[in-house]
VOGU-3710 file (C-alpha; in Angstrom, 3 decimals, decimal comma):
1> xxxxxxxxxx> 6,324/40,641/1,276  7,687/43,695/3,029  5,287/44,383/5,111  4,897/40,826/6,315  8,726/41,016/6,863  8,938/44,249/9,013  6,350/42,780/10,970  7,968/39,973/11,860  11,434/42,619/12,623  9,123/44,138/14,415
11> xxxxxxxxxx> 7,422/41,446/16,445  11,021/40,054/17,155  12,609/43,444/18,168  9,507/43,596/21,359  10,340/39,876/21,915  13,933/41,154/22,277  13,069/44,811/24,115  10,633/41,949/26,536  13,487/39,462/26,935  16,304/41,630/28,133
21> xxxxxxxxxx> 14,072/43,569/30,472  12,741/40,336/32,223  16,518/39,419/32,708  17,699/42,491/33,588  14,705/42,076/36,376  15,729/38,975/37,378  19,274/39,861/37,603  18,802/42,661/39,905  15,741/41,475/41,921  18,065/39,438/44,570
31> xxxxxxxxxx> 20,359/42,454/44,507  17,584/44,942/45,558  16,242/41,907/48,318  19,420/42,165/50,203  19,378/45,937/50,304  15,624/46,130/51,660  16,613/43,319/53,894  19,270/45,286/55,085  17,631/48,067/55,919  14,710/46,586/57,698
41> xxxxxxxxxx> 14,127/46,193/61,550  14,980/42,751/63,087  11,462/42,195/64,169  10,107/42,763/60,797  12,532/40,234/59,437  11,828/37,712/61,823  8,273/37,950/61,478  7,526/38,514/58,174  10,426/37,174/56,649  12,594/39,165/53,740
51> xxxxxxxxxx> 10,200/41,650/51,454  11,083/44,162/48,771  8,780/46,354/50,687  10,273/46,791/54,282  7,897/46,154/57,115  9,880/48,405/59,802  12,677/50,459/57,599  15,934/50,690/60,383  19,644/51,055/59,942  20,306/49,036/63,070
61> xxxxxxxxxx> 22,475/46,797/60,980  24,532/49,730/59,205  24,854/51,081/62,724  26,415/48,259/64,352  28,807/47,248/61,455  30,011/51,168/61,521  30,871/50,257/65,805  32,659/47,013/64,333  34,257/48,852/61,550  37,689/47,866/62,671
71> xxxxxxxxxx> 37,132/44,165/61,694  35,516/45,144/58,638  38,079/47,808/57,164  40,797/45,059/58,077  39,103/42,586/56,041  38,006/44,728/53,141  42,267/46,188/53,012  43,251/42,219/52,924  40,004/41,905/49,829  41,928/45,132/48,100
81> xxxxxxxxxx> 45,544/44,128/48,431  44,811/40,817/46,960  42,682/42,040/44,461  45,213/44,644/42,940  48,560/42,598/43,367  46,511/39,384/41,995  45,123/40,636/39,077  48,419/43,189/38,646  50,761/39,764/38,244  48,087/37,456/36,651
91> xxxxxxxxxx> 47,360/40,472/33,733  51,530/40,600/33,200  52,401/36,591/33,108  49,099/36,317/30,770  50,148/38,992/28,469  53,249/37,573/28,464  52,934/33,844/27,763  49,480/34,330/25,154  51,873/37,005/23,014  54,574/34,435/22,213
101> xxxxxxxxxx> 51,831/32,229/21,051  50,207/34,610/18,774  53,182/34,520/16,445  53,101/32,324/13,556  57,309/32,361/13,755  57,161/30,230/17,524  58,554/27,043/17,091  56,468/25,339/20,066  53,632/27,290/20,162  51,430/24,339/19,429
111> xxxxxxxxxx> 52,977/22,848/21,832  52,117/25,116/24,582  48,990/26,003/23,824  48,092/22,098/24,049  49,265/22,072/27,542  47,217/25,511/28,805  44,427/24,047/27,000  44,904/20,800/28,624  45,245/22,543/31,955  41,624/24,060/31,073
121> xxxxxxxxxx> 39,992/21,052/30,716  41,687/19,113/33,187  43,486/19,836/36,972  45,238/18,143/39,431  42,531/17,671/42,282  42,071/19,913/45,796  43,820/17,166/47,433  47,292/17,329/45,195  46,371/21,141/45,080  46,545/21,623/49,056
131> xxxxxxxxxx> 49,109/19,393/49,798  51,524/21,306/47,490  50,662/24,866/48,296  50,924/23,721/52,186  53,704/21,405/52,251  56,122/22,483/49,431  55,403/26,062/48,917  54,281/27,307/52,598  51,720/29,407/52,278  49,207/28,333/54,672
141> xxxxxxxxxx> 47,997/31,357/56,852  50,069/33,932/54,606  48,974/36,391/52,278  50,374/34,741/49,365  47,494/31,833/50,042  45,047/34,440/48,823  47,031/35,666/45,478  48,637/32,372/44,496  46,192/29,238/44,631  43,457/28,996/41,588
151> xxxxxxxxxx> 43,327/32,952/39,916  47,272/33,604/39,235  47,178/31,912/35,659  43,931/31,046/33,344  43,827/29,398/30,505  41,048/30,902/29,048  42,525/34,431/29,393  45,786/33,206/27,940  43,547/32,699/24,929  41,245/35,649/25,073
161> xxxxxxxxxx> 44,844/37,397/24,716  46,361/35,236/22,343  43,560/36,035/19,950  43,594/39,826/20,030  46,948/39,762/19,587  46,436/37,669/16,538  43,633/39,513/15,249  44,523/43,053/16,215  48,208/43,358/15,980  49,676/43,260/12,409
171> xxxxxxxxxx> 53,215/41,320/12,012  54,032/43,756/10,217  54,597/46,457/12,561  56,244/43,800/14,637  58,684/43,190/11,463  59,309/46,566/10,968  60,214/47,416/14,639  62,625/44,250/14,144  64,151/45,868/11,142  64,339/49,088/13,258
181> xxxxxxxxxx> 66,545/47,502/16,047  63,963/46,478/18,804  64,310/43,693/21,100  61,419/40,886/21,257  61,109/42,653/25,347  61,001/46,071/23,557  58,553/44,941/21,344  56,182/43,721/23,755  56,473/46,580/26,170  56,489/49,354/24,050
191> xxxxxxxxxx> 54,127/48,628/21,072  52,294/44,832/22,180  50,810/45,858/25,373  49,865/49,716/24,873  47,735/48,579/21,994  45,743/46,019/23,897  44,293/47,673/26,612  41,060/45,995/25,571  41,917/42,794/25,975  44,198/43,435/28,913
201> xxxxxxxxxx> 41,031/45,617/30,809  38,922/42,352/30,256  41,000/39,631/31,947  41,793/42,424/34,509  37,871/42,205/35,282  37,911/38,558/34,691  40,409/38,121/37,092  39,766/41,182/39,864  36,031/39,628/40,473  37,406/36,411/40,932
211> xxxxxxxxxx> 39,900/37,582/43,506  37,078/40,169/45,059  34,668/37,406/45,233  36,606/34,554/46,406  36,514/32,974/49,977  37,308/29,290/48,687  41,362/29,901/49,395  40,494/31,844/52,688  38,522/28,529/53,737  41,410/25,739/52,131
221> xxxxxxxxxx> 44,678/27,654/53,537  43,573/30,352/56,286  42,864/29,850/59,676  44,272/32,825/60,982  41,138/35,257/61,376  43,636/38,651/60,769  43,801/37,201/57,262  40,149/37,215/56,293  38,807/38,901/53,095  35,437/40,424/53,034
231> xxxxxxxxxx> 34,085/37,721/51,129  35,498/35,062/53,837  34,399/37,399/56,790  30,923/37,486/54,927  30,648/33,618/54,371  32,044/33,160/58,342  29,342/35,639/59,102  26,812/33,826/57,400  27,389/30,571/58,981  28,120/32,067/62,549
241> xxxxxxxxxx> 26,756/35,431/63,034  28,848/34,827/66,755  31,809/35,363/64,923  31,760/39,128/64,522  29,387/39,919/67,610  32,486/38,345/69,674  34,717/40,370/71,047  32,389/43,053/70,819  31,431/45,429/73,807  28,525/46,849/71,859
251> xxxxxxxxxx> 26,634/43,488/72,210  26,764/42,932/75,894  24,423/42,944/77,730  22,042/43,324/74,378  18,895/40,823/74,336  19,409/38,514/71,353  16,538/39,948/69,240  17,810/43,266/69,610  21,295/41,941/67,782  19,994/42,586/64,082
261> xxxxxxxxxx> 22,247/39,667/62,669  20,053/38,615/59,607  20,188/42,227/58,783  23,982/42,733/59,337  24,792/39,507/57,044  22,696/41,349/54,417  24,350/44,671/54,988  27,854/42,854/54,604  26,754/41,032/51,349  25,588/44,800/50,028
271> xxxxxxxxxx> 29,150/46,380/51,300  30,971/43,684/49,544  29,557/44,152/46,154  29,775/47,577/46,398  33,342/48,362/44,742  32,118/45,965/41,436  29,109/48,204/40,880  31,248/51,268/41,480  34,091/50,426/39,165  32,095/47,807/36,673
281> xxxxxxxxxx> 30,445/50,758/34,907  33,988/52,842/34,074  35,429/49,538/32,356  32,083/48,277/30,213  33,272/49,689/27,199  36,580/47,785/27,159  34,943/44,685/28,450  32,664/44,412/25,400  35,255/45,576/23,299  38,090/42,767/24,248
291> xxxxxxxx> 35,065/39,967/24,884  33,871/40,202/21,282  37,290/41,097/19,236  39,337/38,960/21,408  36,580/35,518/20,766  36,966/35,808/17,330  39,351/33,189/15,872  42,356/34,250/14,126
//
């Protein structure tokens, strides 16, 4: 009966090993596309299409984004700024609201959470949404179009959050700093948040790739071109490879073959995912940590 049991552990732990590598393949097999179609000559590209195996390896494309690099280091400072004052605020009015509804002792916590769940399940519309960022708040073609609309507040991180605290955080040490004098904002700043760096480095990666990755406020509320993330410069690319090869002294006078635009979108695609694979790696361990402690109901 053993045996026939640690061969079926067995047979299942291969299945497993088998499973996880074929993801793991598929994950990283458009990845590793874009960077040999990067890196491959114009020609090639045109006539044989994209290949993990380069036809005609170049760095035409690398080349002529390093002549543009004004446009793109403009764009990628706008993708950082928001990125870091974004996720900065969202992190702090997340922490803030979710630890108020972790205690048993709030008299409208139910309350509350009902409405952010109901704002998870349900929103206003883009209409409603565009007409009150543009006509009562004014933020059309401003930097606070990219931080405010859509990644400020989630629900589900409010939750996340709300559950560590609940399942990490004794009320007893919150009692006892009571008894000791502290203030609910002393509480919460000197003993809430420094221990939940877990949680709080999860929803700071939950919330820094959607700010790093998103172009849909750039397209709703931005027309001014100064104000383009990398993601939005990589999407107008995309559609209009005109858009950065105007303007551009380089490309005159260049015969339209010789202008390696498949190649440069792919090279912008591999430049903007480069900061998540740099800084992914360093935060892992607190990602897993917060996903799986903070899920668990309290």
């Amino acid at each position: 009966m053993e045996d026939i049991k640690s061969r079926g552990e067995k047979a299942f732990s291969i299945f497993a090993e088998v499973t996880i590598i074929v993801l793991v393949i598929l994950c990283l097999a458009p990845f590793v596309l874009i960077i040999m179609a990067s890196i491959t000559k114009e020609t090639a590209l045109v006539k044989y299409g994209y290949s993990f195996f380069p036809k005609a390896f170049s760095l035409d494309a690398y080349n002529y984004i390093m002549k543009e690099a004004g446009t793109i280091v403009k764009a990628y400072g706008i993708s950082i700024f928001v990125t870091v004052v974004g996720t900065t605020i969202s992190i702090f009015i997340t922490a803030m609201l979710a630890y108020p509804l972790s205690r048993i002792d709030f008299k409208y916590g139910k309350l509350i959470s009902f409405i952010v769940l109901f704002t998870m399940l349900f929103s206003g519309g883009v209409a409603p949404s565009y007409m009150m960022w543009t006509r009562v708040f004014h933020v059309k073609d401003t930097i606070f179009a990219l931080i405010l609309p859509n990644y400020l507040m989630s629900a589900f991180n409010v939750f996340l959050m709300r559950n560590y605290y609940s399942n990490n955080i004794p009320s007893s040490l919150i009692e006892s700093a009571q008894i000791d004098g502290a203030g609910e904002f002393k509480i919460f700043f000197k003993i809430i948040l420094p221990l939940s760096i877990p949680a709080i480095a999860t929803i700071g990666i939950f919330t820094g790739l959607a700010y790093w990755n998103d172009w849909v406020n750039a397209l709703y509320y931005i027309t001014n071109p100064n104000l383009y993330s990398i993601q939005n410069l990589l999407v107008t690319t995309m559609n209009n490879i005109q858009f950065l090869q105007s303007g551009s002294a380089s490309a005159v006078g260049n015969v339209a073959v010789q202008f390696p635009s498949n190649g440069i979108r792919m090279a912008l695609a591999v430049i903007g995912v480069l900061p998540i694979i740099i800084i992914f790696p360093f935060m892992q361990k607190y990602f897993i940590k917060g996903v799986v402690v903070g899920a668990v109901k309290g």
